[in-house]
N, C-alpha and C positions, 0 to 999 in steps of 0.2 A: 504494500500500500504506500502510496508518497508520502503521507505523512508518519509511517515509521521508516523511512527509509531518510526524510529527512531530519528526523530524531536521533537517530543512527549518526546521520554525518554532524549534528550541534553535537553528539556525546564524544566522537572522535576527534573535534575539531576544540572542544573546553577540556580534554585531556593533555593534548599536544600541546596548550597554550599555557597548562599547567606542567606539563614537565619542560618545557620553554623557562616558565618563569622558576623552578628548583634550581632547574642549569645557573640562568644569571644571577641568580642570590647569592653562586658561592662565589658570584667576583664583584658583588654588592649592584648588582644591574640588575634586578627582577625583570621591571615591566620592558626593558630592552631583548629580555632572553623570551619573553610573550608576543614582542614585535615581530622579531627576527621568523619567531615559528609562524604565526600568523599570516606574514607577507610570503614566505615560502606555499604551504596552501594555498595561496591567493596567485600565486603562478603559477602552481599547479593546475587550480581549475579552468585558470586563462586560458592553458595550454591545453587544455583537453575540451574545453569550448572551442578554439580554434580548430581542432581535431577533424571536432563533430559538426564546424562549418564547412570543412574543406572537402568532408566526406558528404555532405549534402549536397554541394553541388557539384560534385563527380564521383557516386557513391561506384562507379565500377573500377576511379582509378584510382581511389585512395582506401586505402585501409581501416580501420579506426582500430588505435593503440591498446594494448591490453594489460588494463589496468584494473586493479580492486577499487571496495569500496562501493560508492551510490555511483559513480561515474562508470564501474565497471558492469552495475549492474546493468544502469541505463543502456549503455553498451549492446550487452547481450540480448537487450529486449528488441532493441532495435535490429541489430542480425536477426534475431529470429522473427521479426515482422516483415521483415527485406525477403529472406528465404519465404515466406507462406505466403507474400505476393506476387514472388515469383512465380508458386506455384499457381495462384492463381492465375493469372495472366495466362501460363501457358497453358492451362485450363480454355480459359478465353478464349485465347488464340487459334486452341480447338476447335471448339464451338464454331469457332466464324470462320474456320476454313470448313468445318464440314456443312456451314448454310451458305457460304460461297458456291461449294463444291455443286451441293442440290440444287441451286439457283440456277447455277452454269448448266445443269439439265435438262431445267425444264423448258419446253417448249416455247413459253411467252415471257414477255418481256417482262424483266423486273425493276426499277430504280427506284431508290431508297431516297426522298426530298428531307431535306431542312425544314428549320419553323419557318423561312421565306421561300419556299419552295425552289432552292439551290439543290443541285443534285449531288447527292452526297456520293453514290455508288451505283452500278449496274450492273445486268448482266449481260455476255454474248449476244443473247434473244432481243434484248431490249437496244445492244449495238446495230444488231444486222435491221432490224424493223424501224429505229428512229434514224438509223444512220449518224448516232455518237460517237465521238472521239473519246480516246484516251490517253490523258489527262487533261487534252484541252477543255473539254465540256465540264468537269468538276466546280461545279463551284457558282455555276453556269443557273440561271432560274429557265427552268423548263418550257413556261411559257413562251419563253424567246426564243424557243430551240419547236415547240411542236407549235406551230403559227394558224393552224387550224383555225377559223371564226370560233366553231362548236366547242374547241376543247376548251379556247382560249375564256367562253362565255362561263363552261363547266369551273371551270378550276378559279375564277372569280367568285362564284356564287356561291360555294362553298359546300355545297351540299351535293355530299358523295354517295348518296341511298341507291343511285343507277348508275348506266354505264354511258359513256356518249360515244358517235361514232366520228370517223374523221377520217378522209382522204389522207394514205402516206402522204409525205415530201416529197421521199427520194423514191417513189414511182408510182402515178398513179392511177394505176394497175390493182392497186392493193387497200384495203378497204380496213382499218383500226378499230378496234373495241380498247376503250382507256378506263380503267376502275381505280380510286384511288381511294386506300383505306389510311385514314389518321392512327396511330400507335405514337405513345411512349410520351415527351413531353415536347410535342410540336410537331414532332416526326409524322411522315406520310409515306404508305408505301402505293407506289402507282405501276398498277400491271396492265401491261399490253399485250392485245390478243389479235392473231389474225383473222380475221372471221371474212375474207374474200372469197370463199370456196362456198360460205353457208351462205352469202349475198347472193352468189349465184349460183347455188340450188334453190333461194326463193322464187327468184326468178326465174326458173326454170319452171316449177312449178305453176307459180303466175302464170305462165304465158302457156304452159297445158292448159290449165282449167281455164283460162281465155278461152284459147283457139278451140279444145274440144266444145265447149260450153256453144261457142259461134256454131261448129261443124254439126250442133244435135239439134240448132232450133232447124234449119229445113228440112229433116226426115221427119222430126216432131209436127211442123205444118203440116205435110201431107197428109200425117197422117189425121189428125184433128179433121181435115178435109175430106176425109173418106168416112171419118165419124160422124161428122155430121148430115152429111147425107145417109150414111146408114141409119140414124136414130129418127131422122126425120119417116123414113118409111116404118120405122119400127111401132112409131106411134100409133098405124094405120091397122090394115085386116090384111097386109102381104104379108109375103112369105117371113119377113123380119119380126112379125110381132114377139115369137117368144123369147128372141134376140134384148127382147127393149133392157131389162134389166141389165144384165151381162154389158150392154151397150152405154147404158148409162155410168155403168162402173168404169169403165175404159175412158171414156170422156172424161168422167174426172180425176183419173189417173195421171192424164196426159194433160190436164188443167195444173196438177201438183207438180206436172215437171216441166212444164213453164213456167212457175214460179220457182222454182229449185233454181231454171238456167237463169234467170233474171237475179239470182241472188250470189248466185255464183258470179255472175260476169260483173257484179255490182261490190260484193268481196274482191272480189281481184283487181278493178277500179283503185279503192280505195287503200288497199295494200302498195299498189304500184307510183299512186299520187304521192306528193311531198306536200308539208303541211304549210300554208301561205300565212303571212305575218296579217294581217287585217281583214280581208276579203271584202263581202258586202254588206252591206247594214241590214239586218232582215227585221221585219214585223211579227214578230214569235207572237204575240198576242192573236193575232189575227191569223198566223199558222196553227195554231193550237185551238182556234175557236175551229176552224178548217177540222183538223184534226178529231175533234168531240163531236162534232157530225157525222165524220165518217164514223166512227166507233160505236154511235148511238144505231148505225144503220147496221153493221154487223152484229152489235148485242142483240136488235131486236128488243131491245125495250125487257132483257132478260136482266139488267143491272141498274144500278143507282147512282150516278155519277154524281162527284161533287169536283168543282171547277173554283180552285182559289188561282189568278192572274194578275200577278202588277203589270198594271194599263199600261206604262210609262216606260220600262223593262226591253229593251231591244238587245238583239246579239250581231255582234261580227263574225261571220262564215258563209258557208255554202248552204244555201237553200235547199237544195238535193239532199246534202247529207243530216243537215237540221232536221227536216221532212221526216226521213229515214229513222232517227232516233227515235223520234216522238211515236211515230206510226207504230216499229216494233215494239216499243216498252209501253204504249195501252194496248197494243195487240194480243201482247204473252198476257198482262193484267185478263183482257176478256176472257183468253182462251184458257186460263187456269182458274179463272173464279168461275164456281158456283152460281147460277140461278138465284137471284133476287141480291146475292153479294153486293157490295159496294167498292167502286174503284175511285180515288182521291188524285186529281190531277195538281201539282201546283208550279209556279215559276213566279221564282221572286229574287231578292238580290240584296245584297250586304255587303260589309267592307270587304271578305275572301271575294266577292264577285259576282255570277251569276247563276243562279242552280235551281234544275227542274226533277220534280220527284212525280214516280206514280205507285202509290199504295192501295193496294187491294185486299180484302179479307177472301183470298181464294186457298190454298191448298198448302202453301208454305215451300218451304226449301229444305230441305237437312243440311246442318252445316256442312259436313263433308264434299257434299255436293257443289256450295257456294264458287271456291276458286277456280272451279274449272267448267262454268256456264257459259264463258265466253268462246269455250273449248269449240269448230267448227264439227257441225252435228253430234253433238253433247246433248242430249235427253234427261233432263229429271226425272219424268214418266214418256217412257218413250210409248205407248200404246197410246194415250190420250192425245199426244203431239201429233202424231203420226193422223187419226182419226179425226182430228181437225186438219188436217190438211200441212201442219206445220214444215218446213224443210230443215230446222235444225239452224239456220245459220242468223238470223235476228240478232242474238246477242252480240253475235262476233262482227256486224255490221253494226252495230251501238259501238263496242269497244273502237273500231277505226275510224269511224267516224268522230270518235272524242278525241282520236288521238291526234287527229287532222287539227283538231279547235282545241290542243291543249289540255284537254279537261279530262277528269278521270269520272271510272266510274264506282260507288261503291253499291253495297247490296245487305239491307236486313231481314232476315224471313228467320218462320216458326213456322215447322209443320205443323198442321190443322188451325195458325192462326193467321195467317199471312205474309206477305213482301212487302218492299220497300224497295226503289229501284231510284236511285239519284244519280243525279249528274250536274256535275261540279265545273265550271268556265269559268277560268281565271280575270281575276277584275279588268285586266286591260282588253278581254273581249266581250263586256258589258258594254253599256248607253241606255242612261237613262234622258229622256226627252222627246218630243214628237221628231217625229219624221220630218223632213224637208218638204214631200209634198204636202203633209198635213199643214204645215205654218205656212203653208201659199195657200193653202184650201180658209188658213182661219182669215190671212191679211186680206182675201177678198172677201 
């Protein structure tokens, strides 16, 4: 403990000053033979202070002297804290060449940022994909190195919950996924992925379910064409009559797969579009009153609608894809509520922005089921879906279409008590105020 260790050197140091002062007594000089010891010790320690300076700042080229006493001890704590850092260290040293090591394998890109997003370190992956140097780039803020608009926006905004994508630099041919996770005290790790292969297998795909979807609607005419004329004689006393049912099934079979291709080529649309910073000003009120008409004609006056609308309430987007939203989320509401049920339309707006919800007391959701609704042809009940005519892809036509206008979608349900289906527009795609032609309609 220090304070018996330096109890120890006061009981060593009032000994020595007392056999100091015996010595000079016998030549009548006490407090001179207490001096003399005194000032000795006090070079001593100078000297073994200087010691343990000189070994401080070059502890591998200087020794420290081997002496007893507190100074000897001090000594040996200190070699033995010198040795167990060492070992530490080369512990360390370990460590980070074996997550060097596994870096250098992995596939995508790794570099390790600063609290100012300088790059501290990277990998192989992350050299060949950004086209970094080394050592020049060290030290380097990233931003200034991947000049991307998107990344450039991402990595301002701070919020790292997804991934953004970005044209390489150095070719581009090659298509970036950038994820950047915060660790430790500032620290950020930013991994990069190539994801040009899965770009263009969506695309691929896209442009199947295009081009087939085009290639099915004229064998699908014709054939509607040969239905209708057959059902039309079916109705009669020829030879079609006992056709008529069988005929009728077929007809609306070929009715559900026209709406299937119209959803499909209307999916693949909006998949392949890029999402525009403002678009057009639309009148959601008066879409939405559109909207509860059509809905009231499908119900069939089997439901009870209730219509909350802020008059004043406009959005920035496509009209098409606006339309599209609204139409499937009272459409699933109808076709899952119950007979005399209630569906609750609303659209209104706050400082988050603009947001339109449809709640219905029909059949519910299981959660499990919830994440994956926007799944393309996902069935909660698939026999009910199907038996209305559904094709499965509604939701996923909601989900791209928010994605176009920014806006997410979320979802509350209870089976046997009902959904909740909201969607969420960022405040810079809100307006509140009459229309232009409305203020020319009031100033005359």
């Amino acid at each position: 403990m220090p304070s018996q260790a330096l109890s120890r050197e006061l009981i060593r140091a009032t000994l020595w000053a007392l056999l100091g002062g015996l010595v000079g007594s016998r030549f009548g000089f006490a407090w001179l033979g207490v001096s003399v010891v005194l000032a000795f010790r006090l070079i001593l320690h100078l000297r073994n202070l200087s010691a343990l300076r000189a070994w401080l700042s070059s502890p591998k080229q200087v020794a420290l002297p081997i002496v007893g006493g507190t100074w000897g001890e001090a000594f040996d704590g200190l070699l033995t804290l010198q040795k167990r850092n060492r070992k530490r260290k080369k512990k360390l040293a370990a460590i980070l060449a074996e997550f060097q090591a596994s870096t250098e394998a992995l596939p995508d890109g790794a570099v390790v940022l600063g609290p100012n997003g300088e790059i501290v370190w990277f990998n192989a992956a992350a050299q060949a994909l950004l086209g970094l140097r080394l050592p020049q780039d060290l030290g380097l803020r990233v931003p200034n190195l991947v000049r991307a608009p998107s990344f450039t926006e991402y990595f301002g905004k701070g919020d790292y919950s997804s991934d953004v994508e970005a044209v390489s630099a150095i070719n581009p041919q090659i298509i970036l996924a950038f994820r950047i996770i915060p660790y430790g005290n500032g620290q950020r790790l930013m991994i990069v992925r190539d994801i040009s292969e899965l770009k263009r297998m969506e695309m691929a795909r896209r442009d199947f379910v295009a081009n087939a979807s085009h290639e099915l609607r004229t064998p699908l005419t014709v054939l509607r064409g040969y239905l209708d004329v057959m059902e039309a004689d079916a109705r009669g006393e020829g030879a079609l009559k006992a056709w008529h049912t069988p005929l009728a099934e077929m007809r609306s079979q070929a009715t559900r797969m026209e709406m299937l291709i119209a959803d499909m080529l209307k999916l693949a649309r909006l998949e392949s579009d890029v999402v525009l910073s403002r678009q057009d000003l639309l009148d959601v009120p008066r879409m939405l009153a559109q909207s509860l008409e059509e809905a009231k004609a499908v119900s069939k006056n089997a439901h009870r609608f209730e219509f909350e609308v802020q008059s004043d309430l406009r959005l920035f987007g496509r009209d098409t894809e606006v339309q599209s939203i609204f139409t499937n989320l009272i459409g699933n509401a109808i076709q899952y509520t119950p007979a005399g049920g209630i569906i609750r339309v609303r659209w209104w707006g706050d400082d988050k922005g603009a947001h339109f919800s449809v709640a219905d007391t029909g059949i519910g959701i299981a959660e499990k089921d919830i994440p994956r609704i926007t799944e393309r042809f996902y069935r909660v009940d698939v026999g009910r879906s199907r038996a209305s005519g559904g094709t499965g892809l509604g939701l996923s036509i909601v989900k791209h279409a928010l994605e176009h206008h920014e806006g997410r979608l979320t979802v509350e349900s209870e089976p046997g008590v009902g959904s909740t289906f909201a969607c969420h527009f960022p405040p810079h795609r809100a307006h509140r105020g009459a229309l232009r032609n409305e203020l020319r309609a009031q100033a005359h």
